[in-house]
C-alpha positions, 0 to 999 in steps of 0.5 A: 547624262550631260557634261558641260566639259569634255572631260568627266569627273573621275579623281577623288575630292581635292583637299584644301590646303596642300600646294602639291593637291592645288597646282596639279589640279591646276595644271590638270584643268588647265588654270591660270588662263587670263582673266581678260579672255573672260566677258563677265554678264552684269548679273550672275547667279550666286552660290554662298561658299561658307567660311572658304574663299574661292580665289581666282586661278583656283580650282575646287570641288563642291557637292550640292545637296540643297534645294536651292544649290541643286536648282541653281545647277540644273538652271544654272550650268547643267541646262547650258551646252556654254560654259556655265559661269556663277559667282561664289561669295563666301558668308558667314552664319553667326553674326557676331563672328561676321560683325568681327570680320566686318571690322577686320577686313570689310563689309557684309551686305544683306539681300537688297530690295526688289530689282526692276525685273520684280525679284524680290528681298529674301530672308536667306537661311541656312538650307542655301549651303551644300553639304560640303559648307554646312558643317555645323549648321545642324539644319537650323533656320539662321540668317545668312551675311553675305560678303561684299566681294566674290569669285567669279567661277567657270564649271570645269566638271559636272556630274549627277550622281544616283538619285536616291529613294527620297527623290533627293538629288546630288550634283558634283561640281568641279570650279574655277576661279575667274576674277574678282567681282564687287556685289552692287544688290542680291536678290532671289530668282526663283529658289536660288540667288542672282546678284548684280556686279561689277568686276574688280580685276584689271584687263588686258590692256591695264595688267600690261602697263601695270607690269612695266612698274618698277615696284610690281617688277620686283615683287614679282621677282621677289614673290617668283624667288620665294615661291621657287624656294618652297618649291626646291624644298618640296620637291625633296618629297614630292615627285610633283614639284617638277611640274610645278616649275613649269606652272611657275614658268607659263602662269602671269605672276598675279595668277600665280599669287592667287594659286599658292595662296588658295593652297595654304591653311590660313584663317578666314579673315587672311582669305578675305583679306586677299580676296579684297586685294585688288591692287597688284602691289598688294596682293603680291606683298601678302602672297609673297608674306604667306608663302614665306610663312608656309615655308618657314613652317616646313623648315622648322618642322625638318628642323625639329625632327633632325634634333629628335633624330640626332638624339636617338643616335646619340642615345644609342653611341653613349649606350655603346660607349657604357659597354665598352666602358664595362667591358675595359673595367672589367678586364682591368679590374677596376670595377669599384662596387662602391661606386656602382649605385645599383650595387649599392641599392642592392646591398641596401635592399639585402639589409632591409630584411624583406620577407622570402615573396617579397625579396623575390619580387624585388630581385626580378625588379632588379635584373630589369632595372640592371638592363635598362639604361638611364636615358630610358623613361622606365628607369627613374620609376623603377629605381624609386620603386625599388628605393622605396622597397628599401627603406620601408621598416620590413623588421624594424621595431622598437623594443617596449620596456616593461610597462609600469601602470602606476608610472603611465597613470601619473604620466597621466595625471601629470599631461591632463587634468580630469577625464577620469572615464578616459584615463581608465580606459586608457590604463586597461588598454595598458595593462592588457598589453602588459599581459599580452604584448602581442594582443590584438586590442581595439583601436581607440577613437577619442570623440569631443569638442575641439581643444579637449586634449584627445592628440595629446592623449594619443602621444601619452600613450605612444609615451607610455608604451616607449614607441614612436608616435606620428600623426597623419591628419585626414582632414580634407582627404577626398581621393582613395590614393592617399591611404592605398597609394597610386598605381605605378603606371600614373605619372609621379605616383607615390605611396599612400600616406600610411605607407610614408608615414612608417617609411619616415618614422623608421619602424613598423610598430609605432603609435600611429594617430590618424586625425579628423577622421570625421573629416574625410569625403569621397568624390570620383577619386573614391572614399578614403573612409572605405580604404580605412576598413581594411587599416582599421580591421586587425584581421585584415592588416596583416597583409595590407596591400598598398596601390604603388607597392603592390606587395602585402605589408604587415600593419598588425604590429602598428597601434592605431588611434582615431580621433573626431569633432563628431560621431555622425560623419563616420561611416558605420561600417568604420566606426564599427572597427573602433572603440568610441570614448567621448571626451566632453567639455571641461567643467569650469573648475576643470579649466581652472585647474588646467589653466593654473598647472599647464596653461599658464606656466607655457604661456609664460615660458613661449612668451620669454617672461618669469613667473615673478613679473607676470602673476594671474590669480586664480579669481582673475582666471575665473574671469577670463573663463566666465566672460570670455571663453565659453567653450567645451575646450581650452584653446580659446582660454590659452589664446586670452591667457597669450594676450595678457602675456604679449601685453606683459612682455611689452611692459617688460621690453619698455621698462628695460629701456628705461633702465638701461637709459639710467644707467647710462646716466640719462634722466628716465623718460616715461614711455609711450606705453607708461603714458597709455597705462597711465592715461587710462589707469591700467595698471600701477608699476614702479620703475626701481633705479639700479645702483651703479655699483652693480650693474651686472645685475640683470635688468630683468630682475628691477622690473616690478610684477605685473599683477593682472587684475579685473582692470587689467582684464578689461583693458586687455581683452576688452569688454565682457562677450558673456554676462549672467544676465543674457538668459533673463533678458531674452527670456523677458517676454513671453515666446520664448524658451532656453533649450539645450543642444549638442554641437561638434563643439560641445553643448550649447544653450539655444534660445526659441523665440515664437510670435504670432501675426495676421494671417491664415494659419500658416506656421514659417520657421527661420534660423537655417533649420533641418528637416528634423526639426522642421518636422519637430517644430509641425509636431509641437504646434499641433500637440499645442492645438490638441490641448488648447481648451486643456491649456486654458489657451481657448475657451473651447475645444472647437474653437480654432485659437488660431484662425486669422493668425500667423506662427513664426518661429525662429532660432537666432543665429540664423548663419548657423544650421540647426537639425536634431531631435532634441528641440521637441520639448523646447518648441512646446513651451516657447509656443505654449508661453506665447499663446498664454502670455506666461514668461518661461522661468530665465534659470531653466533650460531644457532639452528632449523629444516628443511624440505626438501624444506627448511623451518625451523621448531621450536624447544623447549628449547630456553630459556636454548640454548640462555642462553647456547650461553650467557655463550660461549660469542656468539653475535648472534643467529638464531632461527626459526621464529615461536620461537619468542614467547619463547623469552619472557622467556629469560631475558631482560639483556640476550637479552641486550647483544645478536642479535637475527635474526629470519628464515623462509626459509634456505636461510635467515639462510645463509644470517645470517651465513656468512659475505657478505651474501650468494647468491641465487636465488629468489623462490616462498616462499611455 
C-alpha cells in the first residue's frame, strides 16, 4: 500500500469541535505552515464537504465510501508520489436550507456549462458525499448547492482500508487546510468534480505590509489576549494547553484565527461567514468574537457548578447545625413538643382512629419521615402522605336519627311535585334502612332528561337520612386516576376524587352522589367507568384500594347515587350494579304546579321583589309552557319566569327613583323605561304620591303591582317559538309524516318528509342519520314496493312504479344525529302518503319498527314520546301493540286528552294514518 506522507494513519478519528483535539493535531502534522509557500494549479479537483467548513490551518479526517469520492482518491492523490492537493467546498442538499444561507452569508453556484477541454454539465446528487457528510441523506437522488468559496487542502494521511466481499472500497484521509479559494465553473471529470479557481488569500509580500497596520497590530493583540485567556482557563484541565502556547507563539496570528475558530461548535451560517472572511481585519474581529464567546461559556459552566457545589455543603453544615441544636435542647431540656410539626402530625395520626394495618404502615412511614431532613426531595411527598392519612374519616360518622316515613314522604311532597313511581321507590329504600341500618341496599340511578330534579332527589334523601350529602360530578373525566388516585412516584400526585370527597366532608357514611355518569370516557390514561365497578359493588368496597393511599378503605358505610341524561353510554357491566329508576318529563299541569309552588316564589326571592308587586297567573304560565318552553324538564321555564322578574325589578328600580324625587319636593318626571312601556303599551302602572308626613313609609310599598298579562308576555320574551298549528302546516302536503322519537332530553316529535324526482331508482337519505335508521329507511321502501299493486300505488304487480324516479328522504334538523329503531313505522307512511298522493291526518303521530313482512315491533321510551306528542297538541298516537303495558306510566289526565290506537301489522298503522283508511288486501296474519 502507497503512502502519500511518511508518517501512516494510526490515531483514531478527530472530533470536531474540541480546541484541545484540534491544535494537537495541528502541532502533530505540523500546521499552521504559510499559505505562500503553496502554488495553487488553476483547476483542482473538488470533493463537496456537507454542512462542515474546512478552514485553512485545520486539519480533518474524512472517510470515502462513494463511487465518485473513492475515484477522486485513487486519481486524485493515491496515484501521485507529490503531495496531492484537492479543494473541499462545503454544500448543502435542501434548497430551502440553502437559499436561506444564501441570504445570510453569500452565494451557491450550480454546475456550470461545458470547459473548453469538453467536460460536461452534471446534475449532481447525493451519492458524491462520503459516509462521514451524508447523514441523512438516506441514499436519495437530491440535487447538490455547491457554495461559492472553498478550502484548498493538502493529504497529510492516506490509508486504504480491507476491501470487502462487495468489491467496495474504503480509503481514510487526513486533510489540511491551505488557503481560500473563489470557484469560477464546476464541471465533471469522469466520475468526479474538478472546478476552476481563483485564490482569495493575500501572498507573502501582501501579509507583510498588512502586518504593519496599526488596526491589524491591535487585533492581533487583542485576539492574541483572548486567545491566551482561554487557554489559562483550560490548561487547568487539560495537560495540553502547554503545547498550545507554543502553537501561540510560532503560528502567524491569521493562521491562528482560522485554527481556534475550526475548533468551536458554531452553526454552519458562522463557518461560512468566516469562510468568506478574506479581509484580515475582519477575520481576526470574528475570531477574536467567538473565542470569546467560547470562553464566556466555560466560565459560566464552572460557575454553575461551583453554585451547585456550594449548596450541598451548605445543605450538609445547616444538617450539622440541626443536630447540635437537638442535642442542646435536649440536654437543657427545652424541647417543646408543641412546637415540633412531626409531633404534632403524630398526635393527629393517633386521633385518626386508623385500623391495627394501617396504623402500622403509618408508623413505618414515620420513622422515615423523622430521618429525613426538610431539604431532602422526599420530604414534602412523605408528609402530605401522611397528612393525607390523617385527616381521612377512619371512624368518623354520623349518627342517623330515627327515620320517620311519613316525615320523609312530606319532605317529599314538599321538594317535588309529581313522580309518584319514584317517590315510592325512594320511600322503600327508606324503610329498608329503618329495619336494618346496616343493609347493604342498591345503589340508586336516577335516568331522565336534564332539569327533572334527579340531584335534588339525591339531597332529599341525604336529608331524609340526617347524613351529609356531596356531589362529585363525573362529566368529562377520561383518566382512571381521578377515581383511584395517582401513584405516589408521579410528581403532584393526589388522591382520587372519591377519596377527597370524604376527606372534605369529614365522615365515612355520607350520601355521596356521582353525577353525569353517563358522561365519563376513557383514552390512554384508562376508563374511569371500569374503576367505578369496585365503588359501585357492595362486596368489594369494603377494602377499596386507592392508587395514592395504597391501603384499603372502608366505602361499604357510603350511600351512593348515580344519576344520567341516558342509559345507553353506561357500560353494562356498571349499570349491572345499580338499580335504574327513570324520571321522564313532566306533564304540563306538572310544570304548572311546580311552577306555581317552587318556581315562582324563588324566582321572586333571588330577584329582591315581593310577591305583591309581581303577580304571574296560572293562565299566564300556561302560556309560557305552551309557547315558550317545550321540554321534558323545567329550567328552561325558570329561565322565562327570571326574565319576567328582572323585567319587574327594572320597573321597581325606576319607580323608586321617582318617588324618592317627589319627596324631595321635585316635579316626578317619566322615566326612560315609562316612556318605552308607554310607547308600546306594555304594561299600565300608576305611580301613588306619598304623603310628606310619612316618610318612614318604604317606597317599596307605593309601587303599584305588576300583573303580567299575554301583552306583557310578548313584549318580554318575544314572539311565540311554538304554535298549535306546526304540525298541520308540515303535514299539508303529501310525504310527509309526524313520528315519535326518544332524545337525552325527553321525547320529541320528529317530522319525515320524502319526494321523488328523476332518476335510476336510487334511494338518498339526509338529516345526519345512523345506521340504524339507514337500515330502517331501506326495509320501508322495500316493504312499500312489495305491497304496490295492494296499496293501489301501481296498476301491477310486475310493474316496477319506481322506474326512471329518485326517492330522497330527509329528517329536518339535518345539524342533529338521528339513530334508533323506532322510525320504521314512520318512514312507511311518509312513503306510502308520497306515492299515493294522500296527506297524513296533521293530529296523528306515531312511533315502532317493523319487519320485513310488516310487523311492527315495540320500542322503549313511550311515556316520555306520549308526553312529547302532549306537548305538540297531538291527538292521536299509534303505538305497537305489545307496548300496551307502557301506557300505564303515562298519566291518566294525558291519556284524557289523547287517542291511542294500537298496531300489530303495518296495515293497521295505514288504516290509522289517513282519513278513509288506506286499502289492501286481506293476508294471512304470520
Amino acid at each position: 500500500m502507497k503512502q502519500i506522507h511518511s508518517q501512516p494513519l494510526h490515531h483514531h478519528p478527530l472530533p470536531l469541535g474540541t480546541l484541545e483535539t484540534l491544535i494537537s493535531s495541528s502541532l502533530r502534522f505540523g500546521a499552521g505552515r504559510m499559505a505562500e509557500t503553496v502554488e495553487l494549479p488553476s483547476r483542482l479537483a473538488i470533493l463537496p464537504f456537507r454542512n462542515k467548513v474546512l478552514l485553512p490551518g485545520a486539519v480533518i479526517r474524512i472517510r470515502c465510501t462513494s463511487t465518485r469520492s473513492v475515484k477522486l482518491v485513487e486519481q486524485e492523490l493515491w496515484q501521485r508520489e507529490d503531495k496531492g492537493l484537492i479543494g473541499v467546498l462545503p454544500v448543502r442538499v435542501t434548497e430551502a436550507a440553502a437559499a436561506a444561507a444564501a441570504a445570510a452569508v453569500g452565494n451557491l453556484v450550480s454546475p456550470g456549462s461545458g470547459s473548453d477541454n469538453g467536460e460536461r454539465i452534471v446534475k449532481s446528487s447525493a451519492d458524491v458525499l462520503g459516509d462521514s457528510q451524508k447523514q441523512g441523506a438516506k441514499n436519495q437522488e437530491e440535487p447538490i448547492r455547491w457554495y461559492n468559496r472553498g478550502v484548498a487542502a493538502r493529504a497529510l494521511s492516506l490509508s486504504r482500508g480491507v476491501e470487502k466481499p462487495s468489491g467496495r472500497i474504503t480509503y481514510i484521509v487526513i486533510l489540511e487546510g491551505l488557503c481560500r479559494f473563489s470557484v469560477q465553473e464546476i464541471s465533471e471529470r469522469g466520475t468526479y468534480f474538478v472546478a476552476r479557481i481563483s485564490r482569495l488569500d493575500m501572498t507573502k509580500a501582501e501579509l507583510e505590509l498588512a502586518e504593519q497596520d496599526p488596526d491589524i497590530i491591535l487585533l492581533s493583540r487583542q485576539f492574541k489576549a483572548t486567545a491566551m485567556e482561554l487557554i489559562s482557563v483550560l490548561e487547568q484541565k487539560q495537560k495540553i494547553a502547554g503545547r498550545t502556547k507554543v502553537l501561540l507563539d510560532t503560528v502567524p496570528v491569521h493562521r491562528l484565527a482560522d485554527i481556534f475558530v475550526a475548533s468551536f461548535e458554531i452553526g454552519f451560517e458562522e463557518q461560512l461567514s468566516m469562510l468568506d472572511s478574506v479581509d484580515l481585519k475582519v477575520r481576526l474581529s470574528k475570531a477574536t468574537e467567538l473565542v470569546d464567546r467560547h470562553l464566556q461559556s466555560i466560565r459560566v459552566a464552572e460557575k454553575i457548578t461551583q453554585k451547585v457545589e456550594g449548596q450541598l455543603s451548605k445543605s450538609q453544615k445547616e444538617f450539622l447545625l440541626r443536630q447540635q441544636m437537638r442535642a442542646i435542647k435536649e440536654e437543657l431540656g427545652d424541647n417543646d413538643d408543641d412546637e415540633d410539626d412531626i409531633a404534632a402530625l403524630e398526635r393527629k395520626m393517633q386521633s385518626a382512629g386508623m385500623p391495627p394495618s394501617i396504623w402500622k404502615h403509618a408508623q413505618r412511614e414515620l420513622r422515615r419521615l423523622k430521618k429525613m431532613q426538610p431539604q431532602q426531595p422526599g420530604y414534602s411527598s412523605s408528609r402530605v402522605y401522611l397528612e393525607h392519612l390523617a385527616d381521612l374519616p377512619w371512624e368518623k360518622v354520623t349518627e342517623e336519627r330515627e327515620i320517620d316515613l311519613k316525615a320523609a314522604k312530606e319532605q317529599l311532597d314538599c321538594d317535588h311535585y309529581g313522580l309518584a313511581k319514584v317517590k315510592q321507590r325512594i320511600i322503600e329504600y327508606l324503610a329498608v334502612r329503618k329495619l336494618k341500618p346496616d343493609a347493604r341496599g342498591p345503589v340508586l340511578c336516577f335516568v331522565g332528561p336534564p332539569g327533572v330534579g334527579k340531584t335534588s332527589l339525591a339531597s332529599s334523601i341525604a336529608a331524609a337520612l340526617n347524613r351529609k350529602f356531596i356531589r362529585i360530578s363525573l362529566g368529562g373525566v377520561k383518566d382512571e386516576a381521578d377515581i383511584r388516585g395517582h401513584r405516589r412516584t408521579y410528581i403532584g400526585s393526589m388522591p382520587g376524587r372519591l377519596i377527597e370527597g370524604l376527606k372534605r366532608v369529614g365522615v365515612n357514611n355520607p350520601v355521596m352522589l356521582l353525577d353525569e355518569i353517563d358522561k365519563t370516557g376513557s383514552d390512554v390514561r384508562g376508563d374511569p367507568a371500569s374503576a367505578l365497578l369496585e365503588v359501585l359493588d357492595p362486596e368489594q368496597n369494603g377494602t377499596f384500594n386507592d392508587h395514592y393511599l395504597n391501603v384499603p378503605f372502608d366505602l361499604s358505610k357510603v350511600i351512593f347515587i348515580a344519576t344520567a341524561n341516558r342509559i345507553q353510554p353506561i357500560p353494562p357491566p356498571l349499570l349491572d350494579r345499580m338499580e335504574v329508576i327513570e324520571l321522564p318529563g313532566y306533564t304540563p299541569e306538572e310544570k304548572l304546579r311546580i311552577a306555581t309552588k317552587h318556581l315562582i316564589p324563588r324566582v321572586i326571592d333571588q330577584h329582591g321583589l315581593s310577591p305583591d308587586f309581581l303577580q304571574i297567573p296560572e293562565d299566564t304560565v300556561k302560556l309560557v309552557i305552551q309557547r315558550y318552553t317545550r321540554e321534558a324538564g323545567v329550567r328552561n321555564l325558570e329561565r322565562s319566569l327570571a326574565s319576567l322578574a328582572r323585567a319587574a325589578a327594572v320597573k321597581m328600580a325606576e319607580q323608586e327613583c321617582i318617588v324618592q324625587a317627589g319627596k324631595n319636593g321635585h316635579q316626578p318626571t317619566t322615566s326612560l323605561l315609562d316612556t318605552r312601556l308607554a310607547d308600546s303599551a306594555e304594561v299600565e302602572m300608576e305611580v301613588i304620591p306619598i304623603d310628606s308626613s310619612h316618610d318612614e313609609i318604604n317606597t317599596f310599598a307605593s309601587t303599584s303591582a305588576l300583573i303580567v298579562d299575554e301583552s306583557v308576555l310578548e313584549k318580554v320574551l318575544g314572539p311565540p317559538r311554538f304554535d298549535d298549528r306546526e304540525a298541520a302546516e308540515r303535514v299539508s302536503n303529501p310525504g310527509v309524516s309526524v313520528g315519535l322519537v326518544w332524545t337525552s332530553f325527553g321525547g320529541e316529535v320528529q317530522f319525515v318528509e320524502a319526494t321523488t324526482m328523476a332518476g335510476k331508482g336510487d334511494l338518498h337519505l339526509t338529516g345526519q342519520l345512523g345506521d340504524v335508521i339507514k337500515e330502517s329507511a331501506q326495509i320501508a321502501l322495500t316493504w312499500v314496493r312489495a305491497r304496490a299493486a295492494d296499496l293501489k300505488l301501481s296498476p301491477a304487480a310486475e310493474i316496477n312504479f319506481l322506474e326512471n324516479r329518485d326517492i330522497h328522504i330527509h329528517f329536518p334538523a339535518g345539524a342533529v344525529p338521528k339513530d334508533g329503531p323506532s322510525a320504521g313505522v314512520t318512514l312507511v307512511t311518509s312513503l306510502v302518503s308520497l306515492f299515493s298522493q294522500r296527506k297524513v291526518r296533521a293530529d296523528t303521530a306515531m312511533t315502532g319498527e317493523m319487519t320485513l313482512r310488516g310487523l311492527v315491533l315495540p320500542v322503549g321510551g313511550i311515556k316520555d314520546k306520549v308526553l312529547a306528542a302532549h306537548r305538540y297538541g297531538i291527538k292521536r298516537v299509534i303505538l305497537p301493540d305489545r307496548n300496551m303495558k307502557d301506557l300505564v306510566e303515562v298519566p291518566s289526565a294525558v291519556l284524557a286528552d289523547i287517542e291511542i290506537m294500537f298496531a300489530k301489522r303495518m296495515e293497521d298503522v295505514l288504516e290509522y294514518a289517513f282519513d278513509g283508511g288506506c286499502p289492501w288486501r286481506q293476508y294471512a296474519k304470520l
